[in-house]
N, C-alpha and C positions, 0 to 999 in steps of 0.2 A: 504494500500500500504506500501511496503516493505521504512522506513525510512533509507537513506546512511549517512556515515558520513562525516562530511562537508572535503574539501579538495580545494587544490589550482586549480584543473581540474574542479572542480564544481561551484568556485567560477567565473573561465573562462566561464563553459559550461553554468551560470546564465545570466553572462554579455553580453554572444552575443544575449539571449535572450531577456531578459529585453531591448537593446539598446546597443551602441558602446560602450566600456571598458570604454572610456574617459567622459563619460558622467555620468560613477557609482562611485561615490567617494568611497571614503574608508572607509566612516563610514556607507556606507552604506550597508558593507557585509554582515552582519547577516541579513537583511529583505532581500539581494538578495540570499542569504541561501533558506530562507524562502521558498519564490516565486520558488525559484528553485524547491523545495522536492514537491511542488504541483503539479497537473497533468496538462501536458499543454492542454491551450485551443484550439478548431479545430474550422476555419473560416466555419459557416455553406452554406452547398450548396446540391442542389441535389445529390452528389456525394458521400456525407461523412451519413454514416449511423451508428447504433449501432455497428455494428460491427469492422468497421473501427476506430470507438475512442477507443473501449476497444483493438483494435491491437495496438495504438498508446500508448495507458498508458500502457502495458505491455511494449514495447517496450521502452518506458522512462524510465519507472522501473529498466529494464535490463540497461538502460546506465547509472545511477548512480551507480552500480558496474564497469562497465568497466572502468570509471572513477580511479577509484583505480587501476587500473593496469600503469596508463599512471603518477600518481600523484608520482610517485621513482621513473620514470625515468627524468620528468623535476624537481625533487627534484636535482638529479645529471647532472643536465643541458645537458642530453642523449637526446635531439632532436631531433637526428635522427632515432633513434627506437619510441620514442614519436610519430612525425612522421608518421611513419610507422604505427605503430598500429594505428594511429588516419584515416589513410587512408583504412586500413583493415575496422575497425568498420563504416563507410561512405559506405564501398562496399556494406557492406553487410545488410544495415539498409533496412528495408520494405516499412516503410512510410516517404515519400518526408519530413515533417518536422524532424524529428527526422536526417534524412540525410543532411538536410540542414544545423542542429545543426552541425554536424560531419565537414561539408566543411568550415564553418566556424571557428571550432577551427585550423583543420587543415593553415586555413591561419593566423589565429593568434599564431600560434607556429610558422611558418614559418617567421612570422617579428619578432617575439623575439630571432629565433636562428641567425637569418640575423644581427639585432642589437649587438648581446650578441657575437659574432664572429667579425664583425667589430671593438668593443671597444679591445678585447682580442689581433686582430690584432696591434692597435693603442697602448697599452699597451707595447706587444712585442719589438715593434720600439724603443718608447721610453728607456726601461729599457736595451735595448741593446747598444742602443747610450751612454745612462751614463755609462754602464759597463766598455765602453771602454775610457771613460773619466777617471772615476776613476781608473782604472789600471797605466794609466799613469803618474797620479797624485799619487798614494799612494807610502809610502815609508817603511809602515809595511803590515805584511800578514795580522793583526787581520782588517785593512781597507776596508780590502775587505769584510768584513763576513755580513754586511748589503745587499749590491748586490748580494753576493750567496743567501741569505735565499730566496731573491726576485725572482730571477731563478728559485731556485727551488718551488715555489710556483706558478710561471708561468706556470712549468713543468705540477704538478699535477693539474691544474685548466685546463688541456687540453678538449675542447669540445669533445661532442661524434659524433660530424660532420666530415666527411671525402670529404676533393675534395684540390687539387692542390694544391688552393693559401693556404689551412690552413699543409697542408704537409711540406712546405715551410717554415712554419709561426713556426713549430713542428720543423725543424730542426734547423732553426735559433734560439732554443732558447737553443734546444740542443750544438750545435757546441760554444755558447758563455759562457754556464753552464762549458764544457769541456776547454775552454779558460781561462776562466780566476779562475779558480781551477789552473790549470799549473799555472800559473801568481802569484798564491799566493806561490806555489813551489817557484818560480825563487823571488820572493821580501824576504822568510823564505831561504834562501840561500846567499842571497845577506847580507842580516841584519846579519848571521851569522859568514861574511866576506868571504864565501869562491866562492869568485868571480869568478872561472876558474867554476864552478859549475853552477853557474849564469848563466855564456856566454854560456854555454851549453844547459841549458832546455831555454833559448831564439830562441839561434838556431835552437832547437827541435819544438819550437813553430811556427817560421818560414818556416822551411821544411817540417810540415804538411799542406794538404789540403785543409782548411777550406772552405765553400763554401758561410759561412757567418764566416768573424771573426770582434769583434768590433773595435781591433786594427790596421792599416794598415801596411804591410812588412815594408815599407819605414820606417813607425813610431820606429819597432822595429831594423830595422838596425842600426839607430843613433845612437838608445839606448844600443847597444851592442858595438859602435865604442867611446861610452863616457865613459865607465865603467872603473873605476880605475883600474888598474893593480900592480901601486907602491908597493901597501903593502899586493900583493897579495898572499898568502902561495901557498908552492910548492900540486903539484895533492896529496890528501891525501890518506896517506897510510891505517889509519885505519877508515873508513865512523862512526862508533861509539864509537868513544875518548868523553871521557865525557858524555856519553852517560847517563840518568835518566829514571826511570818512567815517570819524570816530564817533560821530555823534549822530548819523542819518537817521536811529531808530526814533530819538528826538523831536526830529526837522519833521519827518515823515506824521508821527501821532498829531503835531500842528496846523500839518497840511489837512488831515482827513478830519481835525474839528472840524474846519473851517470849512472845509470839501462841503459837507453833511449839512451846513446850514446857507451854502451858497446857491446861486438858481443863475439860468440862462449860461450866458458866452464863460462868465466867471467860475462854474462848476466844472465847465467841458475843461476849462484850462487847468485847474487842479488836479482833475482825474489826469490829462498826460503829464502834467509834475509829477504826481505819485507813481503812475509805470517808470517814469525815469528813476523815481528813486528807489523802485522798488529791485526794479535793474540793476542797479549799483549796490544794494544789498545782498541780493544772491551774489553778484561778483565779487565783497569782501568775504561773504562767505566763505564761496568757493575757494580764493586765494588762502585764506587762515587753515582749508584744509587739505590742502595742496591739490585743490580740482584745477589744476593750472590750465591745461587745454578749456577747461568751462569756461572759466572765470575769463580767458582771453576772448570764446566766442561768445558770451555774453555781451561784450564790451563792444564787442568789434558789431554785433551784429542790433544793438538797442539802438534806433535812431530818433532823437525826441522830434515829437510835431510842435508845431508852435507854442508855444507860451509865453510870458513873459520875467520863465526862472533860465533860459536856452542857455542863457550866457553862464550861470550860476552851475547849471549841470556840467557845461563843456570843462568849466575849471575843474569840478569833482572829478571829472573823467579824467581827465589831465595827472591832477594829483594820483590816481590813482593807476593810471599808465605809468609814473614814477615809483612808486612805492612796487609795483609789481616787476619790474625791468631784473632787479637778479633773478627772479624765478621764469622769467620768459626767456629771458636769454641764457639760462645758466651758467654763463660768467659771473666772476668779481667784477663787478664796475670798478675802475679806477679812481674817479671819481664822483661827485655828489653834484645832487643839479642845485643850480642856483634859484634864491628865491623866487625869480619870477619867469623862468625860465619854463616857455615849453617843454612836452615832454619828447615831441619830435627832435626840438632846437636841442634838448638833452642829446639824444638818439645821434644825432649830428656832428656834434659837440665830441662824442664818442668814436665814431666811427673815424672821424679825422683823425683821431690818437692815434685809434687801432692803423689806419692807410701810414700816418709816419712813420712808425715803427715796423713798418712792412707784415705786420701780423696778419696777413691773408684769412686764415680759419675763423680769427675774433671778427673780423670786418664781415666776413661773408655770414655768420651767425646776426650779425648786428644790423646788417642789410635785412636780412628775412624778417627779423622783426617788424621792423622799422615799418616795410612791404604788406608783412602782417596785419600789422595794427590799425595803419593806415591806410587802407586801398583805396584806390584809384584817384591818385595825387596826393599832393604835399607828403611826401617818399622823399629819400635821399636822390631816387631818379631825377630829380627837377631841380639840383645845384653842385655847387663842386664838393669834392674831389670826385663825387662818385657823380657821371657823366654818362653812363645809358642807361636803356628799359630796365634792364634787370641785374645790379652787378652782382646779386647774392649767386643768382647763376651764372656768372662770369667768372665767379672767384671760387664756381665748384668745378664749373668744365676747366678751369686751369688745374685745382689742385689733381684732380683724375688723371689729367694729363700730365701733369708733373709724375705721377705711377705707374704710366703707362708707358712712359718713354725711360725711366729705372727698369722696366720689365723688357726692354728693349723691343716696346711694341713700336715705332717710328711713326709709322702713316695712320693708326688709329689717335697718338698722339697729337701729330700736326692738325688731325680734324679739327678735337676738342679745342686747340687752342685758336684758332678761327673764328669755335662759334663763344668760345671768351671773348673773339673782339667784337662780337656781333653783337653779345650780351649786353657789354657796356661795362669794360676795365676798368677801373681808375687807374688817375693816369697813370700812377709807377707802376702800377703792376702791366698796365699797355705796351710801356717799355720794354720791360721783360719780357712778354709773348712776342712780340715783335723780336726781338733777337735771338729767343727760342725757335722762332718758324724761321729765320734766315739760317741760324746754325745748324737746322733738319733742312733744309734747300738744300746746302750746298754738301752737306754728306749723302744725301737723300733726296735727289732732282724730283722724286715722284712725288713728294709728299708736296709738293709745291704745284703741282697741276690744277689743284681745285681754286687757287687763289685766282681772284676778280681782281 
């Protein structure tokens, strides 16, 4: 007989065999293994003949596969498809034990998904009660970031059971997830001082719908009629003054009060300020966790539409084209960009070091970026040293070619360094290929056929 491999559906399908779950310890799962993979025994009667126990052992055989189909889905506390299938494979069994097996587990899933959805319920309650405890209590946003992670763990640990009371139970954890996220908005706004901002995503908080919220109106009305006003600045003019890398999460909660109580042309323009910034956040991300290919196609590929922060994001971008330059190029930079310095002009700045000092591999790395980061213009292509379309591929077809003429390849040689000059050499290294293709001419007449 076909041996299965042990599983938690087996270890189940063993237990109602042998006796009630509660009576099989836990140590004693490998001999209820055991016992299981063996063919069960038929209570003899007139009834039961050879034929019908070799129906019954093939038919147990087959249920220790089936077993695997069922052991992912109560692995992902899926129930209800568990369930389900466990009620299909019952249908359709031949012989009364083997079905019996079936009705049986079917109801021992049925009190686990019963239990396991009750705790989930009692959980929910709880974690949304403190939610809105702590909201009221806290006086910075980072206070809240234990109760989120908890939400959202709540979130994902959703059963795969579907009926009323747990739809309910889904959106109260939803509607408090979205609550007090807002709340951390309004406490990073307030700690910033700019309290007309505050009283605003309060309000916002207020004149939404909730159908669970953990806070009560009432709660928030107070808290909106106690807020200091004394030394409150006038509605600001520019939402990104002082604006960092280091601080976007800041910049960002100010933009989306303000977002929230704005209407018409002035709403549209907030919403693409926030994609901008929110763009630049996944790219600090990414860079802090070395998603460095993301973080560069993020950057490269976010293009703001109009607003009137354009100028405000171009320098975030800037700055942060600087700050990410060792990990894009993985060089040591030589040196540091200056205050007000482009990050191109950086880029520039650099690559002319690297061309002085004839470091070919630093230059042709420093090109690609530059290429990179920048498409299609203001590239190093469009000033000196570096003078054609492409020199990061000028200063790759030479170095190959510099390999291949050590390997005493001549004519595959003198190609590459051709389409070096087609690439676009700066200028010393132009020199150099240039006296490279005359010193293969004149030992090598043929390598010199293809020149124009």
């Amino acid at each position: 007989m076909k041996t299965p491999s042990p599983s938690r559906c087996a270890w189940l399908l063993a237990a109602l065999v042998l006796g009630s779950p509660a009576a099989l310890p836990a140590q004693a799962l490998d001999e209820a293994l055991k016992n299981f993979k063996a063919s069960p025994s038929v209570v003899q009667s007139s009834a039961v003949d050879a034929s019908y126990t070799g129906t019954l052992i093939r038919e147990w055989d087959a249920a220790q596969n089936q077993l695997v189909s069922l052991d992912g889905y109560i692995g992902n506390q899926d129930f209800n498809n568990a369930l389900n299938q466990a009620r299909q494979y019952a249908r359709s069994a031949r012989t009364a034990e083997v079905r019996k097996l079936w009705e049986d587990l079917v109801t021992a899933l049925q009190a686990e998904a019963k239990a396991r959805d009750a705790a989930y319920v009692e959980k929910v309650a709880t974690v949304s009660a403190r939610a809105g405890q702590l909201a009221l209590s806290a006086t910075k946003p980072s206070e809240l970031d234990g109760i989120l992670d908890e939400l959202y763990t709540l979130q994902e640990a959703r059963s795969g059971s579907y009926n009323n009371r747990l739809q309910r139970v889904h959106s109260r954890v939803d509607n408090t997830l979205t609550f007090v996220n807002s709340w951390q908005d309004y406490l990073a706004l307030r700690e910033a001082g700019d309290i007309e901002s505050a009283r605003t995503a309060l309000r916002n908080l207020n004149s939404n719908n909730y159908r669970y919220r953990p806070v009560s109106r009432s709660d928030i009305l107070n808290l909106i009629a106690t807020l200091d006003t004394s030394a409150s600045p006038a509605a600001p003019v520019d939402l990104l003054a002082e604006a960092t890398l280091d601080n976007l999460p800041l910049a960002r909660a100010r933009v989306v009060a303000v977002q929230e109580s704005a209407s018409g042309r002035r709403s549209n323009e907030l919403h693409a300020l926030i994609s901008d910034l929110d763009a630049l956040l996944r790219a600090v991300s990414d860079l802090k966790a070395d998603r460095i290919a993301s973080a560069r196609d993020i950057l490269r590929n976010s293009n703001s539409t109009a607003h009137p922060y354009v100028d405000v994001i171009a320098k975030l971008k800037n700055d942060f084209i600087i700050r990410a330059l060792p990990k894009f190029t993985g060089l040591p930079l030589s040196t540091t960009a200056n205050p007000d310095e482009t990050a191109v002009a950086y880029l520039h700045r650099l690559t002319d070091e690297a061309v002085k000092s004839e470091d070919w591999p630093r230059v042709q790395r420093l090109a690609a970026v530059t290429n990179d980061l920048v498409p299609s213009g203001g590239t190093c292509s469009a000033r000196e040293p570096l003078v054609g379309a492409n020199p990061a591929a000028a200063i790759k077809a030479w170095t190959n070619a510099q390999r291949l003429e050590r390997a005493a390849q001549s004519l595959p040689a003198a190609a590459l360094y051709r389409e070096a000059l087609k690439a676009g050499a700066p200028p010393k290294l132009e020199a150099q290929i240039i006296d490279r293709l005359r010193a293969l001419a004149a030992e090598f007449p043929e390598s010199a056929k293809d020149v124009r």
